[in-house]
N, C-alpha and C positions, 0 to 999 in steps of 0.2 A: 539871778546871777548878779544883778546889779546891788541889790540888796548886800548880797554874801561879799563881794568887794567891799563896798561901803564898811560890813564889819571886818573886816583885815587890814584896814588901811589905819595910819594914824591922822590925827586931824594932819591937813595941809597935805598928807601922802599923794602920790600918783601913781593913777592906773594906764593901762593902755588895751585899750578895746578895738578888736577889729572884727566884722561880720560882715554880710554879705545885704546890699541894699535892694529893699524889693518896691513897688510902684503900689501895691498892697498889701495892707497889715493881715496876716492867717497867722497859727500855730496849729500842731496835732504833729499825727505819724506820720512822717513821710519815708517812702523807702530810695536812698542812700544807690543809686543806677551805676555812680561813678566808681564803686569801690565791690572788689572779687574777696569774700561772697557778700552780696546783697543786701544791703542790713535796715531795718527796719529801726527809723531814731525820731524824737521828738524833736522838733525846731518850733523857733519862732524869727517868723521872717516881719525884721520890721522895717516899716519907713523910715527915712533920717528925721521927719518930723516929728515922729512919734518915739524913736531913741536918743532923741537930744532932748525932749519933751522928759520922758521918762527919767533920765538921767540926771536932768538937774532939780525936778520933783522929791528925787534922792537926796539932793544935797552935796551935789556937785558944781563946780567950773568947768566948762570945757576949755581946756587952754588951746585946742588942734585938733581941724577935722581935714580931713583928706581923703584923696576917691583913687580908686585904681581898675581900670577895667579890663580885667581877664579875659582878653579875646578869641583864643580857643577854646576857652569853656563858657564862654557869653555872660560872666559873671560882675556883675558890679560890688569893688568893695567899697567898704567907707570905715576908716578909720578912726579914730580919736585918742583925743591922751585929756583925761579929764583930772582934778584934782578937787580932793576931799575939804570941806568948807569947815 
């Protein structure tokens, strides 16, 4: 995904990224509890180390990171507005 922005943007462009921050890096199937019916989706759950890592590996700036914690879903997010180098 990070890739696929990187080719849509122009040089200097800006993205804004937001996903959900986990305490450990995993990816595969996971099945999706929250939503009627049921659905079974690939995720990758990353660390902010390892997504701000990733991201500027791409050839990015982060110019804004930001946290929001979802307290009836126990959900941590983490934000960013990154721009293309």
């Amino acid at each position: 995904v990070i890739k696929k922005i990187k080719n849509l943007l122009e040089p200097n462009g800006i993205a804004f990224i937001g996903t959900t921050k986990h305490d450990k890096s995993m990816q595969g199937y996971y099945i999706k509890t929250d939503y009627r019916p049921k659905v079974k989706r690939y995720r990758k759950k990353w660390t902010e180390e390892e997504l701000k890592e990733t991201i500027t590996n791409e050839g990015f700036k982060i110019l804004f990171v930001g946290h929001h914690l979802e307290k009836t879903k126990k959900k941590h997010w983490i934000y960013l507005i990154i721009q293309k180098k």
